[in-house]
Backbone of each chain as ProteinMPNN parsed JSONL, in Angstrom:
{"seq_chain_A": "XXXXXXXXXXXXXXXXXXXXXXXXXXXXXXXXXXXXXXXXXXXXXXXXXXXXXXXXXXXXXX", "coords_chain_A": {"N_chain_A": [[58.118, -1.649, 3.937], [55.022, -2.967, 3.159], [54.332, -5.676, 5.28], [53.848, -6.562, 7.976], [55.417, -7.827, 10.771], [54.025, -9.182, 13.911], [54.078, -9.973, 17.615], [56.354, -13.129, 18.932], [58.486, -15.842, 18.836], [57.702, -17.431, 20.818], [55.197, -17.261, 21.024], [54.232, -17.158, 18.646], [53.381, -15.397, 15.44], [51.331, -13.024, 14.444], [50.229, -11.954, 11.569], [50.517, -8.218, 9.668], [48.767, -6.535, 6.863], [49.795, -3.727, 5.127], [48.801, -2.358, 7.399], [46.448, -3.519, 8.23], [45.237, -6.612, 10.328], [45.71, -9.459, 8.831], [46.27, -12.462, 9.975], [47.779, -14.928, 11.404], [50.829, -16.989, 11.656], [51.043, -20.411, 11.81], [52.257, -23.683, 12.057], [51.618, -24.988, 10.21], [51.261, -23.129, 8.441], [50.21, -19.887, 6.85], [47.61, -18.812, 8.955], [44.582, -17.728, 7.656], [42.112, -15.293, 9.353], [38.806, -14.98, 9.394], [37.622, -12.215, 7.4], [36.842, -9.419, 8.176], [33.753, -8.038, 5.542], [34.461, -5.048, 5.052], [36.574, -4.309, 5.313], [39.031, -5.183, 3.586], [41.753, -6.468, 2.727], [44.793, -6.35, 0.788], [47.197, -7.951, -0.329], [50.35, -7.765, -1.895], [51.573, -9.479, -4.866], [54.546, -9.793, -3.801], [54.407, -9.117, -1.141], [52.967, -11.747, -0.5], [54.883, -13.514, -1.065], [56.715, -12.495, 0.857], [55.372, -13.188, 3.455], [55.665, -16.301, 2.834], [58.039, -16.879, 2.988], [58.422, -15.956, 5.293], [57.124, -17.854, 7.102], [58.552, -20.168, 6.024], [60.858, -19.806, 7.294], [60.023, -19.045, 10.245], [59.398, -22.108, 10.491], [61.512, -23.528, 10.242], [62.541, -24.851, 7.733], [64.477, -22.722, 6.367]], "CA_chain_A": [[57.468, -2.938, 3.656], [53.422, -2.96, 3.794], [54.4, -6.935, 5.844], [54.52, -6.521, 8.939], [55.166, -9.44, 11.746], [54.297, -9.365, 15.384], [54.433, -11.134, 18.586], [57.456, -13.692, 19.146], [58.282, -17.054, 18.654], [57.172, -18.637, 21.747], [53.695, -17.297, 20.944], [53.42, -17.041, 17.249], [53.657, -14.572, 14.721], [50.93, -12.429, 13.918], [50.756, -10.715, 10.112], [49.167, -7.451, 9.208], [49.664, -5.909, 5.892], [49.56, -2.404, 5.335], [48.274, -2.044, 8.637], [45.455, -4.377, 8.166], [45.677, -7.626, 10.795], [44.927, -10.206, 8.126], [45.863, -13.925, 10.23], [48.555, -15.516, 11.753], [51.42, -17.877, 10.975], [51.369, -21.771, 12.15], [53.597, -24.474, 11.583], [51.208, -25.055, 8.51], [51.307, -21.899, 6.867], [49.615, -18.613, 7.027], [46.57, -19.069, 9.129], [44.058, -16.661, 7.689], [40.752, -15.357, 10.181], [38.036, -14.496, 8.3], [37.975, -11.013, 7.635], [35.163, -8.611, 7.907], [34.111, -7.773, 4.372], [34.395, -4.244, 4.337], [37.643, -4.8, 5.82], [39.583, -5.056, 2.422], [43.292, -6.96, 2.749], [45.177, -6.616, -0.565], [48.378, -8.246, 0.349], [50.936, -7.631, -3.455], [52.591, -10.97, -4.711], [55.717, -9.805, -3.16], [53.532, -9.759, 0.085], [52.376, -13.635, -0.393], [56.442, -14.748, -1.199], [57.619, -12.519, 2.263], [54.862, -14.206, 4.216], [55.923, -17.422, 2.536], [59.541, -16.887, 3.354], [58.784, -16.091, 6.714], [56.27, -18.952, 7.472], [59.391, -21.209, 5.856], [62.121, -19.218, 8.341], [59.55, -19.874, 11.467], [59.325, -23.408, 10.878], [63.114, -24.052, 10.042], [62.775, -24.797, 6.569], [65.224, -22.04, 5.768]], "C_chain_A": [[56.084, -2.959, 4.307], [53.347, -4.286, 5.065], [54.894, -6.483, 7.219], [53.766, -7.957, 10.228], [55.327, -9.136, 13.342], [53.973, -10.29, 16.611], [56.384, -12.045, 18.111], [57.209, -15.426, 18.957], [58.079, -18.324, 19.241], [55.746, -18.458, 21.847], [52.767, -17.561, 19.66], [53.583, -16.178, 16.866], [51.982, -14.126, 14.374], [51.289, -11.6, 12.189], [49.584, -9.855, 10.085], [49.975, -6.96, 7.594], [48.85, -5.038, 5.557], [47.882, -1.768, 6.205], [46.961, -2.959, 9.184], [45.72, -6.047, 8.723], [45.448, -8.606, 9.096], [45.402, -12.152, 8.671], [47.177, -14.24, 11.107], [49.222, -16.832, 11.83], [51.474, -18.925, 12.311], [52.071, -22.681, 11.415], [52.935, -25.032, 10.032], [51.163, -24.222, 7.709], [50.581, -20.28, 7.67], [48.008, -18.864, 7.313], [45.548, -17.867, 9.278], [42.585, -16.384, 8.404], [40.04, -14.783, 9.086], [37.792, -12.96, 8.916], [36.466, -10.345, 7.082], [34.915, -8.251, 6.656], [34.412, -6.113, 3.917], [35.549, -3.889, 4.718], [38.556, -5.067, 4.975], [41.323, -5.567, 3.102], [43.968, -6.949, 1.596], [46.752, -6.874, -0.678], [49.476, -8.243, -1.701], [51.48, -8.988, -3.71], [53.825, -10.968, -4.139], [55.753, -9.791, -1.622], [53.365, -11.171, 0.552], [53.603, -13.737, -0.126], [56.627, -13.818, 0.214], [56.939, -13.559, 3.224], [55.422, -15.706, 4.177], [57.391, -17.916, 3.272], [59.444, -17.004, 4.819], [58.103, -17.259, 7.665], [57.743, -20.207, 7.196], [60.176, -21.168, 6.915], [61.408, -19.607, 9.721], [59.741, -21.403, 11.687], [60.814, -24.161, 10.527], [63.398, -24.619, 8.883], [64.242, -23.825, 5.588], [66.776, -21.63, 7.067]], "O_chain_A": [[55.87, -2.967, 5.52], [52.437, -4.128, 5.88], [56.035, -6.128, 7.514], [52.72, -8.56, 10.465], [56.389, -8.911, 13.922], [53.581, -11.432, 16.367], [57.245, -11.662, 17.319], [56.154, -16.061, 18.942], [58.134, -19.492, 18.857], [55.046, -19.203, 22.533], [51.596, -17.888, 19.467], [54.1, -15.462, 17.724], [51.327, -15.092, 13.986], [52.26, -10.937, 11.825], [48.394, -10.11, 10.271], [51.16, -6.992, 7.263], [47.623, -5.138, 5.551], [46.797, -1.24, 5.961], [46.601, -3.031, 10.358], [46.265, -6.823, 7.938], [44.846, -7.945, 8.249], [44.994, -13.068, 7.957], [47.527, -13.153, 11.568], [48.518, -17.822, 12.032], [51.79, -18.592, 13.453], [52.451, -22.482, 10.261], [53.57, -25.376, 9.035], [51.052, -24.347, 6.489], [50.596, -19.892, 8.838], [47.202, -19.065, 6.405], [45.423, -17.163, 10.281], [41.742, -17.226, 8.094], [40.515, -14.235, 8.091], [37.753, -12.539, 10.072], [35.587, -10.546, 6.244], [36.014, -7.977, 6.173], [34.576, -5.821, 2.732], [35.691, -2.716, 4.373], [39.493, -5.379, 5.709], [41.891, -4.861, 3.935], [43.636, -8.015, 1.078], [47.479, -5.982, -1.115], [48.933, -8.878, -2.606], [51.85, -9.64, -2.734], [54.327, -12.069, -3.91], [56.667, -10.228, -0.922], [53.569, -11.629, 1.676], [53.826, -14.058, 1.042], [56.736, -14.675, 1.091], [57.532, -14.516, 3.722], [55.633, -16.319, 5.224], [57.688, -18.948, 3.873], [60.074, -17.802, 5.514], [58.515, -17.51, 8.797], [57.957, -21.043, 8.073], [60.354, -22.191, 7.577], [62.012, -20.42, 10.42], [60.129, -21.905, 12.741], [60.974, -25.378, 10.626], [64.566, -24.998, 8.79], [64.784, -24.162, 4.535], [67.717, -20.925, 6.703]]}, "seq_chain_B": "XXXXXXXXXXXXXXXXXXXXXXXXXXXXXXXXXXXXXXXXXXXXXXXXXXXXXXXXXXXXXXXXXXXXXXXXXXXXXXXXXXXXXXXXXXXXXXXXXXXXXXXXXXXXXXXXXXXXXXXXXXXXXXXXXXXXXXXXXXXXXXXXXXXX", "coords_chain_B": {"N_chain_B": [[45.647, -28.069, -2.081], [45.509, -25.682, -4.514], [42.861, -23.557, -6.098], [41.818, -21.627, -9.06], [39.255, -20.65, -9.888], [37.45, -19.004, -12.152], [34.996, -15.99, -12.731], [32.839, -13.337, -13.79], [34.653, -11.121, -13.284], [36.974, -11.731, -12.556], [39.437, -14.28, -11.101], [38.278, -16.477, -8.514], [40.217, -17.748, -5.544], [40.628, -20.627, -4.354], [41.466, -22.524, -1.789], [42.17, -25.693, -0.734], [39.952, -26.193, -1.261], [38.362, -24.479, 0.209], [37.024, -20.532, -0.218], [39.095, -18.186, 0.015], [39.534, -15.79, -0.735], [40.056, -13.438, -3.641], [40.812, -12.365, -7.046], [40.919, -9.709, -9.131], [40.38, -8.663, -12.458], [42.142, -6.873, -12.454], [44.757, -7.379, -11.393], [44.506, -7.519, -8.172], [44.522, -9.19, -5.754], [42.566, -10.036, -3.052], [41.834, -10.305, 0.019], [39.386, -12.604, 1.332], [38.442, -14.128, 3.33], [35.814, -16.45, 4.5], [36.059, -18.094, 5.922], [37.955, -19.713, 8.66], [41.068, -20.586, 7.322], [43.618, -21.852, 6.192], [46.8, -21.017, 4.872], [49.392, -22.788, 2.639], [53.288, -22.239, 2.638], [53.878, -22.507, 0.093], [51.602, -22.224, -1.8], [50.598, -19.586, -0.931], [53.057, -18.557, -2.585], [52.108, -19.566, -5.089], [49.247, -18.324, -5.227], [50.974, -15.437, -5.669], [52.006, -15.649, -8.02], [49.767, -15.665, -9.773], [48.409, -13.589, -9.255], [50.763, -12.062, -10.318], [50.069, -13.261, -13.003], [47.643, -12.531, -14.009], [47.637, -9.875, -14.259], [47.288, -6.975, -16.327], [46.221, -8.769, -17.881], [43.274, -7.826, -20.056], [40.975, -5.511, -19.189], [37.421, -5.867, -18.709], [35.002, -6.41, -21.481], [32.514, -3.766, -22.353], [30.381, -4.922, -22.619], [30.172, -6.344, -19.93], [30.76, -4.168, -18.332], [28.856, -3.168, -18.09], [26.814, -4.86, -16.862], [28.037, -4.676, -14.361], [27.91, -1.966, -13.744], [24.785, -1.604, -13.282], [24.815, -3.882, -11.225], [25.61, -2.833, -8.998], [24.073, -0.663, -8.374], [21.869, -2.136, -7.906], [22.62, -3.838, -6.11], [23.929, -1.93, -4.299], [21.08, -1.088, -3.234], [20.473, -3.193, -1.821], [22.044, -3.905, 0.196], [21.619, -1.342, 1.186], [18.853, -2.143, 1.991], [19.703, -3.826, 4.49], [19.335, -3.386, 6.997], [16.708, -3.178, 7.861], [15.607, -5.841, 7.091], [13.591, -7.245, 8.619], [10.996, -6.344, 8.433], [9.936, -6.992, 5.922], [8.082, -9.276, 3.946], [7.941, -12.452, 2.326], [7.345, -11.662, -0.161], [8.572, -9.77, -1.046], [10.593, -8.81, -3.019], [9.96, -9.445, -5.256], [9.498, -8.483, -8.88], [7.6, -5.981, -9.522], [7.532, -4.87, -6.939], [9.93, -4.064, -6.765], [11.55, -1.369, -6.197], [14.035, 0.23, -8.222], [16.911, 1.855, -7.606], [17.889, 4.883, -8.697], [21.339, 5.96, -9.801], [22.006, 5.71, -6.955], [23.972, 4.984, -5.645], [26.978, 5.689, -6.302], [29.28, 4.155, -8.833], [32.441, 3.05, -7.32], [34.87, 2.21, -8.506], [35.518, -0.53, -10.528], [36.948, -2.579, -9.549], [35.741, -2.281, -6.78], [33.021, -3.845, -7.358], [33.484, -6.235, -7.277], [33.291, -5.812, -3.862], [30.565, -5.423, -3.539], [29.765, -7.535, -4.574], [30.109, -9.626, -3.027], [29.518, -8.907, -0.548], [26.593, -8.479, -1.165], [25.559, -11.358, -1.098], [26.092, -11.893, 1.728], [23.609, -10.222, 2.116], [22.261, -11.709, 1.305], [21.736, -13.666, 2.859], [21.26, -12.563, 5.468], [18.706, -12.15, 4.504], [17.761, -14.05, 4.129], [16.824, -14.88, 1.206], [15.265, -16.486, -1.08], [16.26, -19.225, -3.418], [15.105, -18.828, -6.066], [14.404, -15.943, -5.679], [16.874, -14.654, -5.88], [18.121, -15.776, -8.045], [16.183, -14.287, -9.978], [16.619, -11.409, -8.977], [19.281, -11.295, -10.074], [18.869, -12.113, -12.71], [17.374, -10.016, -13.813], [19.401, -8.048, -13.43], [20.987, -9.197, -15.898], [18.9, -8.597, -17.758], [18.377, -6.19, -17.964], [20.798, -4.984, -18.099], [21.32, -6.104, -20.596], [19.529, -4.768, -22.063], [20.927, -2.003, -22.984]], "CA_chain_B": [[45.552, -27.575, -3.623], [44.933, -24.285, -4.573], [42.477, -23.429, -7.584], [41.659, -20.258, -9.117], [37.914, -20.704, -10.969], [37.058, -18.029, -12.775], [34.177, -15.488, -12.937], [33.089, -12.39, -14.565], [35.27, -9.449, -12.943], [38.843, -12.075, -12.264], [39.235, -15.16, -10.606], [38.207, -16.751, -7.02], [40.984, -18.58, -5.318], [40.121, -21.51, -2.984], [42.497, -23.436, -0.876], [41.948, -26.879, -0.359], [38.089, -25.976, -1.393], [37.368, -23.248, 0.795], [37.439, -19.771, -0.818], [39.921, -17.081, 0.798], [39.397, -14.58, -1.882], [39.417, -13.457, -5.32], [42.176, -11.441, -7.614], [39.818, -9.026, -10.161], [40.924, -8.515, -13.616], [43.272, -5.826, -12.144], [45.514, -7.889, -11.017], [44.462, -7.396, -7.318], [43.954, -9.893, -4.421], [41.851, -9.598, -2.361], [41.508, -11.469, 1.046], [38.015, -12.433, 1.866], [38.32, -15.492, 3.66], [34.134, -16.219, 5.045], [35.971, -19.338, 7.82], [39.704, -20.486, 8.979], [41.593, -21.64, 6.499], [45.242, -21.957, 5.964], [47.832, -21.283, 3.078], [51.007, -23.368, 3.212], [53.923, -21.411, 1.763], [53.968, -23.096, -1.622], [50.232, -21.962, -2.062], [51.037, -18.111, -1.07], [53.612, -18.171, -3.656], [51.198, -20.439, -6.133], [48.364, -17.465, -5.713], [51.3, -14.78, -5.608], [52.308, -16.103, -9.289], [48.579, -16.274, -10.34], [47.956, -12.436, -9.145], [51.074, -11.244, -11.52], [49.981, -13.381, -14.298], [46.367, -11.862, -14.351], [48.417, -8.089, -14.423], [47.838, -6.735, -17.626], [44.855, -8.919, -18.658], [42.289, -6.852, -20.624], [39.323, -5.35, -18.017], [35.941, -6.842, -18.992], [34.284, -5.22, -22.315], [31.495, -3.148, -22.265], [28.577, -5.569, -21.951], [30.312, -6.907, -18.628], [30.644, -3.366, -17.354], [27.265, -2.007, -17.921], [26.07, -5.345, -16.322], [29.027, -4.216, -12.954], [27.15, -0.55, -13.152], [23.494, -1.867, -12.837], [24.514, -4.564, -10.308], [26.084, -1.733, -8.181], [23.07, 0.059, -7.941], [20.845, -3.043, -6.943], [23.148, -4.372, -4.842], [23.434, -1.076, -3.286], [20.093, -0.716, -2.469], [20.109, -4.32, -1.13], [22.817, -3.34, 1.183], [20.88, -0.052, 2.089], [17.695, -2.811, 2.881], [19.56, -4.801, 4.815], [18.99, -3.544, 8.794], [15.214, -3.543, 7.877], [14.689, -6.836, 6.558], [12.998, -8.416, 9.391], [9.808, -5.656, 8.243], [9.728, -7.37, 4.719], [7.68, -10.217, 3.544], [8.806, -12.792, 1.443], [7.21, -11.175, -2.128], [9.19, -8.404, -1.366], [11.623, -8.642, -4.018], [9.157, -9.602, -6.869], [9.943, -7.522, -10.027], [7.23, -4.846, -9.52], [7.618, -4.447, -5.808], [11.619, -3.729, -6.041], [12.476, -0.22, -7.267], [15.319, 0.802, -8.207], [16.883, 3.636, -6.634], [18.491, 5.273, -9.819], [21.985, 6.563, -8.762], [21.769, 6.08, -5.62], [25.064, 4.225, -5.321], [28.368, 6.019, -7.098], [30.378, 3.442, -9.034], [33.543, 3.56, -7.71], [35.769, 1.56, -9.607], [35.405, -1.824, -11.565], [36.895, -3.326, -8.475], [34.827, -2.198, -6.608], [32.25, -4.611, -7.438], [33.804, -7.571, -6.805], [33.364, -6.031, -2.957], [29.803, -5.305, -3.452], [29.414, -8.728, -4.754], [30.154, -10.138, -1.69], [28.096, -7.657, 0.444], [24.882, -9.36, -1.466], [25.625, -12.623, -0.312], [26.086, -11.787, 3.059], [22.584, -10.01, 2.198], [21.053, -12.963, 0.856], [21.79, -14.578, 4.092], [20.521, -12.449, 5.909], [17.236, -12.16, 4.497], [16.998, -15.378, 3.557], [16.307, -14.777, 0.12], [15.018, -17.947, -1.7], [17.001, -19.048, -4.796], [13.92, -17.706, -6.783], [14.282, -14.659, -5.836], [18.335, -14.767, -6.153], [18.096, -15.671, -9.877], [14.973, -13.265, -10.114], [17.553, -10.412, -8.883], [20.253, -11.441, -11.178], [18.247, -12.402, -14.178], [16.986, -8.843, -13.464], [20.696, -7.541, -14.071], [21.499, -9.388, -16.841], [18.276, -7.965, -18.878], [18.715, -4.548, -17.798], [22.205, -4.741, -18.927], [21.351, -6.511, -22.142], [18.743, -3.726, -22.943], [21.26, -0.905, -22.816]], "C_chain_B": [[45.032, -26.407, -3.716], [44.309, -24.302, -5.913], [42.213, -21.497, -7.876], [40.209, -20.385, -10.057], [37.413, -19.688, -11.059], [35.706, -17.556, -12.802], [34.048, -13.853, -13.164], [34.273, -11.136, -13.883], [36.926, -10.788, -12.752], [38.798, -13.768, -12.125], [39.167, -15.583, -8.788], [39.686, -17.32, -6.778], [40.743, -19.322, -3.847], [41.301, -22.169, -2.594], [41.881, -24.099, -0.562], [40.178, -26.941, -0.263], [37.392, -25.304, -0.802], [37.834, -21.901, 0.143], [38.28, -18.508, 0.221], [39.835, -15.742, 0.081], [39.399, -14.107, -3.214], [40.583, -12.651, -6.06], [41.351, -11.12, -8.954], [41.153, -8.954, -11.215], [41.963, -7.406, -13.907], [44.798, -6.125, -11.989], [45.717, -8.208, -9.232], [44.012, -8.494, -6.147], [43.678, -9.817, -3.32], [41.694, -10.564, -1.029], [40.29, -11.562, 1.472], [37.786, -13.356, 2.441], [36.755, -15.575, 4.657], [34.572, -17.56, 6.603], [37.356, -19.238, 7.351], [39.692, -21.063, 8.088], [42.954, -20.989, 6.606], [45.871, -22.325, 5.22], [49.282, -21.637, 3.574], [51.575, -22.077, 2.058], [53.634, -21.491, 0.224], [52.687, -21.971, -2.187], [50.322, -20.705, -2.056], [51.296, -18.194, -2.276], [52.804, -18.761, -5.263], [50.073, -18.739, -6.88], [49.75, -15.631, -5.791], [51.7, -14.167, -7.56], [50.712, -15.797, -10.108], [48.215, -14.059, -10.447], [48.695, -11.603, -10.271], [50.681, -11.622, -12.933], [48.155, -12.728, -14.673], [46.847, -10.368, -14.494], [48.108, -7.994, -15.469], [46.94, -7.494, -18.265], [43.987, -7.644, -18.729], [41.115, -6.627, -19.819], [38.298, -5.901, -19.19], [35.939, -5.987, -20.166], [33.236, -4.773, -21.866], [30.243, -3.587, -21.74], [28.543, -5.945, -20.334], [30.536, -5.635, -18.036], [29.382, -2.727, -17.058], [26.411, -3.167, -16.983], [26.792, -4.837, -14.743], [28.064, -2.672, -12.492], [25.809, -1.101, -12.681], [23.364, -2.948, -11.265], [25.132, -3.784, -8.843], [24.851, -1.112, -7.146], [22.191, -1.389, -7.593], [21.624, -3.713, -5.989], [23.58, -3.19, -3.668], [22.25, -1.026, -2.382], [19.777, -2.182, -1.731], [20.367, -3.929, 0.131], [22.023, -2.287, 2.231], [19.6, -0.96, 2.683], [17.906, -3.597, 3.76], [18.956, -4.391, 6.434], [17.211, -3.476, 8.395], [14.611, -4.46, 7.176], [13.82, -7.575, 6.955], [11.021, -7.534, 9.067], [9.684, -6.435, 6.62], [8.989, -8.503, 4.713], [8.208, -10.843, 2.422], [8.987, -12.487, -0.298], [8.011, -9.774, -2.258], [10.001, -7.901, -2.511], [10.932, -9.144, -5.139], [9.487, -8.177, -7.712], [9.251, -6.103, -9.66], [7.133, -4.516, -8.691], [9.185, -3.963, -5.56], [12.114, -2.283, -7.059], [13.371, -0.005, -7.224], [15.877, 2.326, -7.929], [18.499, 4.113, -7.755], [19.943, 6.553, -9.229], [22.232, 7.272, -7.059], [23.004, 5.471, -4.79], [25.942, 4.867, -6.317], [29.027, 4.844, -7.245], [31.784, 3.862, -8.623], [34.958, 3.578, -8.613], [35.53, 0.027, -10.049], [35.878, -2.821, -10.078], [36.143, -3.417, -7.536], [33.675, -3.396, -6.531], [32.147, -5.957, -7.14], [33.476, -7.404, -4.727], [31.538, -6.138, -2.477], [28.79, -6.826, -3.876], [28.927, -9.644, -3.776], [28.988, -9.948, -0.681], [26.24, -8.739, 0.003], [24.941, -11.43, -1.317], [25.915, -12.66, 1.179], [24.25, -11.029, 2.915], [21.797, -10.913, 2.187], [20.894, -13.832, 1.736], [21.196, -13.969, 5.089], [18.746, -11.627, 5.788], [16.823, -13.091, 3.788], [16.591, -15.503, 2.602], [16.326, -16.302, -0.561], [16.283, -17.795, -2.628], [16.821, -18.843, -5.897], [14.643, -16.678, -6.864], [15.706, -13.75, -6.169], [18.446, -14.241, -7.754], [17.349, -14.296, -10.349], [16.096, -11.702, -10.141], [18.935, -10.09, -9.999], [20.12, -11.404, -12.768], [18.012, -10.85, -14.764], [18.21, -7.891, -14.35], [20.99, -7.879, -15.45], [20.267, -8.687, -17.917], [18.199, -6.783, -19.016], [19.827, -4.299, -18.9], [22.484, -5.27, -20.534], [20.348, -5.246, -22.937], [19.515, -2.584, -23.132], [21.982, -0.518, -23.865]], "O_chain_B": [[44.086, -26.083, -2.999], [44.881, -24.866, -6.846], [42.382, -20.524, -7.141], [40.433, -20.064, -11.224], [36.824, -19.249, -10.071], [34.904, -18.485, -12.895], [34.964, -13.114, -12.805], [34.405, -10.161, -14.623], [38.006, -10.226, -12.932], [38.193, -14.452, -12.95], [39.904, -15.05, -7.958], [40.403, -17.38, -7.777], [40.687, -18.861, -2.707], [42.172, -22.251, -3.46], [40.848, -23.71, -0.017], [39.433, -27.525, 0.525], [36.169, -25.232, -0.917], [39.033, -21.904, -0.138], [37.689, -18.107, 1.223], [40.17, -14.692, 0.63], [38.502, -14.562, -3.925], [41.418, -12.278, -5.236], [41.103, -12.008, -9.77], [42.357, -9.098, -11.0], [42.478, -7.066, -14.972], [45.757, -5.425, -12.313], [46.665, -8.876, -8.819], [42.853, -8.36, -5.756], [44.526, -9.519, -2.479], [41.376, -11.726, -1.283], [39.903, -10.569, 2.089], [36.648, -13.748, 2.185], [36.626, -14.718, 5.531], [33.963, -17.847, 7.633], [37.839, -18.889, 6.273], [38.845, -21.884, 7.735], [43.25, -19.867, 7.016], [45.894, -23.458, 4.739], [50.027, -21.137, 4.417], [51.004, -21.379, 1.22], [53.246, -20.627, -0.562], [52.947, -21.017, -2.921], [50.156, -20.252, -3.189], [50.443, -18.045, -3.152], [53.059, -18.269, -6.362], [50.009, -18.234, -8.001], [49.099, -14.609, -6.008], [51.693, -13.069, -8.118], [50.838, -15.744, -11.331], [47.893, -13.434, -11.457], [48.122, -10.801, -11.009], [50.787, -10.858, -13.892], [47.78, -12.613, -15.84], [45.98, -9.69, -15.045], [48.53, -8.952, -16.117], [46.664, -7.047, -19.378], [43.91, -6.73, -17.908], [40.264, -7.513, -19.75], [38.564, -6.254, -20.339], [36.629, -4.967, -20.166], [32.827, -5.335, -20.85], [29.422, -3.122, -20.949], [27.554, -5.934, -19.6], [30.55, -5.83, -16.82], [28.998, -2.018, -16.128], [25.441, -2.743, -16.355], [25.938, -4.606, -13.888], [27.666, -2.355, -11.372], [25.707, -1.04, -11.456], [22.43, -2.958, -10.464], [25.011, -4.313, -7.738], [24.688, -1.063, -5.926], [21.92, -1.301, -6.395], [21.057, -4.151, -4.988], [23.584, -3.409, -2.456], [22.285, -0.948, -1.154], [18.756, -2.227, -1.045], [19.551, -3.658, 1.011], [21.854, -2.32, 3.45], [19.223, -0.633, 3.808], [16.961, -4.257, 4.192], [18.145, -5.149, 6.968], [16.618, -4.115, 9.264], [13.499, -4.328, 6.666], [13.223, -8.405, 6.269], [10.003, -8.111, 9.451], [8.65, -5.886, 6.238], [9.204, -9.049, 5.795], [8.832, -10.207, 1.573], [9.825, -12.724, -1.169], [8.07, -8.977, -3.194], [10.04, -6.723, -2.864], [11.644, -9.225, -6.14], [9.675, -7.066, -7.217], [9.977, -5.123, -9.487], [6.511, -3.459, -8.798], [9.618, -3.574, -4.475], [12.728, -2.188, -8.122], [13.892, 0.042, -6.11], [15.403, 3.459, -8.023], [19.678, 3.789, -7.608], [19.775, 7.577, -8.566], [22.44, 8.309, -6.428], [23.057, 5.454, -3.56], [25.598, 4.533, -7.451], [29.442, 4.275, -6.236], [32.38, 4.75, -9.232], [35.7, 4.421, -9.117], [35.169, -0.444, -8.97], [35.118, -3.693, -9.656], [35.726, -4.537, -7.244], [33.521, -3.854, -5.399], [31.173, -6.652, -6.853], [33.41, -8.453, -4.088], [31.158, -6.702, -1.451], [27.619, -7.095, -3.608], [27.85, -10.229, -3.655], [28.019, -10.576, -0.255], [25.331, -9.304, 0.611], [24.161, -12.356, -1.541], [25.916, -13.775, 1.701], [23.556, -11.451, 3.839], [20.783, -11.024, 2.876], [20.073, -14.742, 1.615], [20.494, -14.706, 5.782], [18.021, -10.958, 6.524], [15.862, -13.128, 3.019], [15.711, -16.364, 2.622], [17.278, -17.082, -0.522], [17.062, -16.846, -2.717], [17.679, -18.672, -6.763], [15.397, -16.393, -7.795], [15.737, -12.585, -6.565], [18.666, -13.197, -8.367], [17.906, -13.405, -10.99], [16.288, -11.054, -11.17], [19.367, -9.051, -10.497], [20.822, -10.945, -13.669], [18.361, -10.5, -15.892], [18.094, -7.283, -15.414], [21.245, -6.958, -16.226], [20.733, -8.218, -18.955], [17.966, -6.249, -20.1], [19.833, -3.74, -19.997], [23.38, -5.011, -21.337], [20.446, -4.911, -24.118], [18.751, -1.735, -23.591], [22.446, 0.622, -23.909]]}, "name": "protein", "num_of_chains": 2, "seq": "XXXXXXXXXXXXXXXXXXXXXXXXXXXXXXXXXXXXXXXXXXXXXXXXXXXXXXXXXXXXXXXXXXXXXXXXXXXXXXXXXXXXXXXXXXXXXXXXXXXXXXXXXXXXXXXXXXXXXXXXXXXXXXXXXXXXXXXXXXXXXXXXXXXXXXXXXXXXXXXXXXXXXXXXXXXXXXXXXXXXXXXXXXXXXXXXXXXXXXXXXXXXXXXXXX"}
């Protein structure tokens, strides 16, 4: 899985995908930093829905 | 709200009116976010939906790639002017002062361009280019690419 999630949940979740930081998750969603441009993130739609899933699973939605 | 407004190589996609990035006529999304912003879940899955339904659209025709090759090469050589813009004056970019530096930039792929796009707006910022000389650059492209 290119999704990967780090740190813990008394600090926050970091996401990078395929290997590339690209933001970190808050209780609103996927908070993305702006990313250098030559810096390329190309996260797949099955990328967006894990993030999604796991942004729902952090905040107890799921 | 998430939108997706369209332009030549795919579509942008803004969140709540700021843009985060773009998904080319490949089907590819791209993250380019220029400030903080933040995608609720829904919205992920909104632009996740948006990226497979652009899959499998038809790449640009011809006229829109020959204008992607020419703006390659001038937005290359923008790129290549940018650490010495503070030696330029502002007529610098008038028509018969801006040569073109004829393969001097390899296309690499159609996507591609959408990154080089970018790149010249981070140029145009930093050399302050009027909105003259913007159009002037562009207008530039489009008659090139219409003469070909």
């Amino acid at each position: 899985m290119p999704v990967k999630y780090f740190g813990e949940p008394a600090t926050g979740f970091g996401v990078s995908v395929n290997g590339q930081p690209i933001g970190n998750i808050s209780k609103e969603g996927l908070c993305i930093d702006p990313v250098v441009l030559m810096n390329r993130v190309n996260p797949s739609a099955d990328d967006l829905r894990d993030i999604a899933s796991k942004i729902d699973e952090v905040v107890g939605r799921k | 709200m998430v939108e997706f407004p369209s332009f030549v190589e795919g579509f942008d996609v803004v969140v709540n009116g700021k843009r985060v990035g773009s998904i080319t006529t490949g089907g590819v999304f791209t993250v380019l976010a220029e400030m903080n912003v933040t995608i609720s879940p829904a919205h992920l899955r909104s632009i996740a939906r948006k990226t497979e339904d652009v899959q499998g659209v038809p790449t640009s025709n011809q006229y829109e790639k020959s204008i992607g090759r020419y703006e390659l090469e001038v937005l290359g050589y923008l790129t290549w002017l940018q650490p010495f813009s503070q030696f330029f004056g502002g007529d610098f970019f008038t028509t018969e002062k801006m040569p073109v530096i004829q393969h001097a930039l390899k296309p690499a792929d159609y996507d591609q361009l959408l990154l080089w796009r970018l790149q010249l707006r981070a140029v145009e910022r930093v050399l302050n280019l009027s909105d003259d000389e913007v159009l002037q650059i562009r207008a530039g492209c489009l008659r090139r690419a219409g003469a070909q």
